[in-house]
BADRENPA-945702 format. One record per residue: residue number from 1; x, y, z of N, C-alpha, C in turn. Coordinates in pm, 1 decimal. Layout:
    nr        npx        npy        npz       capx       capy       capz        cpx        cpy        cpz
   NUM          X          Y          Z          X          Y          Z          X          Y          Z
...
***
This chain:
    nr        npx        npy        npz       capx       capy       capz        cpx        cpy        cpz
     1     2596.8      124.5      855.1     2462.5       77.1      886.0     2365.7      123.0      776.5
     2     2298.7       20.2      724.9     2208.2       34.7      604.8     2062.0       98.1      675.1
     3     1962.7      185.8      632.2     1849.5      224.9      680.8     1747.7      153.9      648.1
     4     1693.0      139.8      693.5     1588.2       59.1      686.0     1454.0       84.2      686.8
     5     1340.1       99.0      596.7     1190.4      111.6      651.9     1153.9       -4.8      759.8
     6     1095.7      101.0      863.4     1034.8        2.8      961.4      881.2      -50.8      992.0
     7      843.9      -19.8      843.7      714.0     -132.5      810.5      682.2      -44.5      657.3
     8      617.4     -155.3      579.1      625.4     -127.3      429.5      482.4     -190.2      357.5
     9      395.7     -132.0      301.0      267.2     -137.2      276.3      287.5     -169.8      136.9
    10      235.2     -266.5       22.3      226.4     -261.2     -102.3       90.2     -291.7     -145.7
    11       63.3     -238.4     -267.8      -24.6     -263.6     -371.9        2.3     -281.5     -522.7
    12      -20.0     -360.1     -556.8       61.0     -377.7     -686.4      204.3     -303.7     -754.5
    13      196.2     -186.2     -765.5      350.1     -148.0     -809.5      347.6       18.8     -696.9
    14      261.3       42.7     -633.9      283.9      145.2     -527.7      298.5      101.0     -400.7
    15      398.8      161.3     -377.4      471.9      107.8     -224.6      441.5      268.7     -117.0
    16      462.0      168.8        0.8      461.4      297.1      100.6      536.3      259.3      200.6
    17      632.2      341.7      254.8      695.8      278.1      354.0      727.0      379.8      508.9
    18      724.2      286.4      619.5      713.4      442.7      724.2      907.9      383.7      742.2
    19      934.5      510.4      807.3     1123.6      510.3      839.2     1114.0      642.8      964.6
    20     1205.3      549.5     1036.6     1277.2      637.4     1176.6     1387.7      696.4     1132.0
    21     1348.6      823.4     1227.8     1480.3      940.8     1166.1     1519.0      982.0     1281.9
    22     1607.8     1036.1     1289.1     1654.7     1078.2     1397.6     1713.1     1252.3     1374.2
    23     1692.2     1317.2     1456.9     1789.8     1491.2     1434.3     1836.6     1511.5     1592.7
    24     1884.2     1590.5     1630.0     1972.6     1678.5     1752.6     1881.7     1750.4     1776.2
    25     1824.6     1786.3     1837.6     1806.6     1904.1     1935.9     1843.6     1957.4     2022.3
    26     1812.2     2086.6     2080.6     1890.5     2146.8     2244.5     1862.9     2052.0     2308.9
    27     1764.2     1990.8     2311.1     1712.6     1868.8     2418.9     1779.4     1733.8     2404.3
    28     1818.8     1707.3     2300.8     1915.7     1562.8     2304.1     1883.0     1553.7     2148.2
    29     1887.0     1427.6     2119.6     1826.7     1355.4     2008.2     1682.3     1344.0     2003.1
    30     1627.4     1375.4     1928.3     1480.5     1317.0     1922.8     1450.9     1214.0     1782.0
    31     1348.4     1148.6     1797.4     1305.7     1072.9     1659.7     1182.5     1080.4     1625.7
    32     1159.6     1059.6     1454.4     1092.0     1126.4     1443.5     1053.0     1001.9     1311.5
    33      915.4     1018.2     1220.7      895.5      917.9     1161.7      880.5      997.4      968.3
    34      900.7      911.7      908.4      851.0     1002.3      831.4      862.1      915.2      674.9
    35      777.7      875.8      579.7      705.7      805.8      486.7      738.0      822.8      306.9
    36      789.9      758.6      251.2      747.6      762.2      148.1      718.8      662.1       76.5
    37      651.8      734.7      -34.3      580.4      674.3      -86.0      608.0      650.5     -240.9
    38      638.5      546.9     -324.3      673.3      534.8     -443.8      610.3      434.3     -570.3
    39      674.1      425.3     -704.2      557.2      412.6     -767.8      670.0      287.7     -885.3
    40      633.1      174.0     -853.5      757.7      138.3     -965.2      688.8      107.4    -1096.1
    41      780.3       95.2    -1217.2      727.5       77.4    -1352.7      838.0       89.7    -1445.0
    42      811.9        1.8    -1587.0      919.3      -22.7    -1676.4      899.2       58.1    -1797.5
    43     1013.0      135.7    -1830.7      967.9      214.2    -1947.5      948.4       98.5    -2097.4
    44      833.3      144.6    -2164.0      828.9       77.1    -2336.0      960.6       63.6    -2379.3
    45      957.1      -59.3    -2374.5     1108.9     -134.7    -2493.1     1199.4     -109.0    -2400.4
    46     1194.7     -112.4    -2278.5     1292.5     -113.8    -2159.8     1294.1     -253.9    -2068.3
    47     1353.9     -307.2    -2054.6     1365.7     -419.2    -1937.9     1362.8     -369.1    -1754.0
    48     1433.2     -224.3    -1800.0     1503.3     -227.9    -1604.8     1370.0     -153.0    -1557.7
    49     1334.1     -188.3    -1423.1     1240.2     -116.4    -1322.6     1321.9      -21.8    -1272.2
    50     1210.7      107.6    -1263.7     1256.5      200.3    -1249.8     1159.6      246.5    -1144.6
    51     1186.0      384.4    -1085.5     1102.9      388.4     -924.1     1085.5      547.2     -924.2
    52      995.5      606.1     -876.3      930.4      695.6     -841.9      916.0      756.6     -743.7
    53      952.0      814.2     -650.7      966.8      832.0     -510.3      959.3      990.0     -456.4
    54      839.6     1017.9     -355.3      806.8     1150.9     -252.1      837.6     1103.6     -138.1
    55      946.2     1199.4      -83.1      929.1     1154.6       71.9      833.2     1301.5      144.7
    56      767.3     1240.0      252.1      672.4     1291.6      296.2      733.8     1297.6      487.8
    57      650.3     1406.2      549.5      643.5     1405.0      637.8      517.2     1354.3      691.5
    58      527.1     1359.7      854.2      336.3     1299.0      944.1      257.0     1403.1      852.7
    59      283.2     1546.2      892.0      174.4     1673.7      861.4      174.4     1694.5      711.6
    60      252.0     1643.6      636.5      224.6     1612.8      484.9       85.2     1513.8      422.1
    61       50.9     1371.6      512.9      -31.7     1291.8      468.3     -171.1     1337.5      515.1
    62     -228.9     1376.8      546.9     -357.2     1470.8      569.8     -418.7     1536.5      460.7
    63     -302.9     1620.4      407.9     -276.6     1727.2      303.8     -303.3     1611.8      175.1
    64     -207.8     1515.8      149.2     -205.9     1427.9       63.5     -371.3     1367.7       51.1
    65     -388.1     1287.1      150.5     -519.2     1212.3      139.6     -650.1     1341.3      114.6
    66     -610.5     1434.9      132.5     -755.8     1548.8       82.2     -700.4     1547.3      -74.0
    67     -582.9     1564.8      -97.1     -594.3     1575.1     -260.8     -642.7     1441.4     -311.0
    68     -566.2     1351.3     -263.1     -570.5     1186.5     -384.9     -756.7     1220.0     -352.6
    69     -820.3     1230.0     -255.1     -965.3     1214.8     -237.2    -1019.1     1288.0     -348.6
    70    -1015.1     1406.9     -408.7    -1009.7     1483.4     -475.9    -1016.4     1438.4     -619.6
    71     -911.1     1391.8     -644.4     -871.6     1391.4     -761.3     -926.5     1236.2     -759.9
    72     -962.9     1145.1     -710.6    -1086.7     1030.3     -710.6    -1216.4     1052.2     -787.8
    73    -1261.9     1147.2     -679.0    -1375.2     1227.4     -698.5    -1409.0     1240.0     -851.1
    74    -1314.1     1315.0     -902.2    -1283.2     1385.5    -1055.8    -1305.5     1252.3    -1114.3
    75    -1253.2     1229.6    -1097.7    -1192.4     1015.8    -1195.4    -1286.3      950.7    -1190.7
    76    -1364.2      933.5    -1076.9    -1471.5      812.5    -1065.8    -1560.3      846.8    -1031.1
    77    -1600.7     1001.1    -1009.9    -1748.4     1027.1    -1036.6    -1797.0     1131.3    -1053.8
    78    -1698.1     1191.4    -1162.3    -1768.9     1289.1    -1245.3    -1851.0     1221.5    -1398.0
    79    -1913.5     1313.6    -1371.1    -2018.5     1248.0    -1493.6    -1964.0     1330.6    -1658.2
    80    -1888.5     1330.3    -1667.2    -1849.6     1432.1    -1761.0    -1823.0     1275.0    -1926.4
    81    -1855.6     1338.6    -2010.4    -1860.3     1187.1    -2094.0    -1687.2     1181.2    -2164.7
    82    -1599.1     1209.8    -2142.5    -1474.6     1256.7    -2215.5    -1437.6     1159.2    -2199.4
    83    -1395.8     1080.0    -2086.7    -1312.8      919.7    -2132.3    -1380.1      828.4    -2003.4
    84    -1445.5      756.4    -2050.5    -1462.8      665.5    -1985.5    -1409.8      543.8    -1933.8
    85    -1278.8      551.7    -1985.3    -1211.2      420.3    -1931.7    -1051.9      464.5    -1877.7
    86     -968.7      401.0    -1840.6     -819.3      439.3    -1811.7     -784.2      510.7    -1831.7
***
């Protein structure tokens, strides 16, 4: 049986995808969800796509979205004159 993400978010070459997991416990099986997130792109003078990939837990993306917010912040509105473009 192949795994499967069970719903998958894109934006141009960053993907996000949520996936059911499953572990044992004393209590039975439980399930549990858990995300990653990846980044595809072709190296210079390369043809093949190549992929990028964090897997994340629920209590990981909280943590995540305070940094990417962060590091926004820095990028798009600091006033600092060093590079203004890409």
């Amino acid at each position: 049986m192949v795994n499967r993400p069970i719903k998958k978010f894109r934006a141009a070459n960053i993907e996000g995808a949520v996936w059911l997991n499953s572990k044992e416990s004393e209590n039975g099986i439980i399930g549990f969800k858990t995300v990653t997130i990846s980044r595809s792109f072709k190296k210079k003078d390369d043809d093949t796509w190549r992929s990028e990939v964090i897997n994340l837990r629920k209590s990981d993306l909280i943590k995540l979205q305070v940094v990417l917010n962060k590091l926004s912040n820095e990028l798009f509105l600091s006033e600092d004159s060093y590079n203004k473009g890409d």
